[in-house]
C-alpha positions as CSV (number, residue, x, y, z in Angstrom):
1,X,29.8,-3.2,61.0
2,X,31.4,-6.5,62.5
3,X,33.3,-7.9,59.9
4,X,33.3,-11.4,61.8
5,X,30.0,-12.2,61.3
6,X,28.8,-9.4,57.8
7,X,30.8,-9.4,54.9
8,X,29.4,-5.9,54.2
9,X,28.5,-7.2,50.3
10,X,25.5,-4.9,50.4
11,X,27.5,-1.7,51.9
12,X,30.3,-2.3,49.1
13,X,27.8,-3.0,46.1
14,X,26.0,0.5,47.1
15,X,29.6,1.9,46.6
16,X,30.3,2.3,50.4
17,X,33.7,3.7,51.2
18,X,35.8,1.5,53.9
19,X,37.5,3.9,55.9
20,X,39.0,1.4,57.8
21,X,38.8,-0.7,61.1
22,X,38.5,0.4,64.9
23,X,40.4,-0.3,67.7
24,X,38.0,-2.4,69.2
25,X,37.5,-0.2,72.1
26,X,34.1,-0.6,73.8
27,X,32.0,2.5,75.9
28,X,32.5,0.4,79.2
29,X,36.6,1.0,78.2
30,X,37.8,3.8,80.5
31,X,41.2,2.6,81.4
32,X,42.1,2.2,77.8
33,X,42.8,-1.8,78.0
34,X,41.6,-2.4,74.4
35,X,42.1,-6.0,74.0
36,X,40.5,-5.7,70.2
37,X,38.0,-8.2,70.6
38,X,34.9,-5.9,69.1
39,X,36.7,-4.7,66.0
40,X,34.6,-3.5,63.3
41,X,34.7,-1.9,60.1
42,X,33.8,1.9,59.1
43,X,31.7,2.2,55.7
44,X,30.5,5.8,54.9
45,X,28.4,6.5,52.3
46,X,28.7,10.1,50.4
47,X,25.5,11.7,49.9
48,X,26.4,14.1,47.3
49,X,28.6,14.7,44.6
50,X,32.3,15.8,45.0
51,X,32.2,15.0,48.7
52,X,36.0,15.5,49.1
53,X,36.0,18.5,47.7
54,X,33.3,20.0,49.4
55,X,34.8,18.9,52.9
56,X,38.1,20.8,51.7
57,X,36.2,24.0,51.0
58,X,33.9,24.0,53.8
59,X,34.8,26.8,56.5
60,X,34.3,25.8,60.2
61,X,31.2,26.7,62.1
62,X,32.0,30.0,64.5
63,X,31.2,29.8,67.7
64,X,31.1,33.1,70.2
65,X,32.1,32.8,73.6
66,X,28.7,34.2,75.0
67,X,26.6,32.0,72.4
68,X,28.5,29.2,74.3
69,X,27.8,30.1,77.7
70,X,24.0,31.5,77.3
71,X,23.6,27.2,75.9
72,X,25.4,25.3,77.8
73,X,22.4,23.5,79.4
């Protein structure tokens, strides 16, 4: 969200967490020359109960090397 023109009232009233800001880095920036002019902020909203919990138990998807190969298209 671009916290220079939103205030984000409706995001933080729905009990949005603010994770915090980017670096203002756009797509077009490949040679990393950020100059922070399109900063914005990162809300998330959980969608169930005990999210940071959950994320601490939650075991990592496994991939197999020929599973990767046979869909790499």
């Amino acid at each position: 969200m671009d916290g220079q023109r939103f205030a984000g009232i409706c995001d933080r009233a729905a009990n949005s967490i603010l994770l915090g800001q980017t670096q203002g880095r756009g797509r077009m920036d490949r040679y990393h020359q950020a100059d922070g002019s399109a900063c914005k902020l990162l809300l998330v909203y959980p969608l169930c109960r005990h999210v940071q919990q959950r994320l601490r138990e939650a075991q990592p998807p496994r991939f197999s090397e020929a599973a990767a190969e046979a869909d790499w298209a």
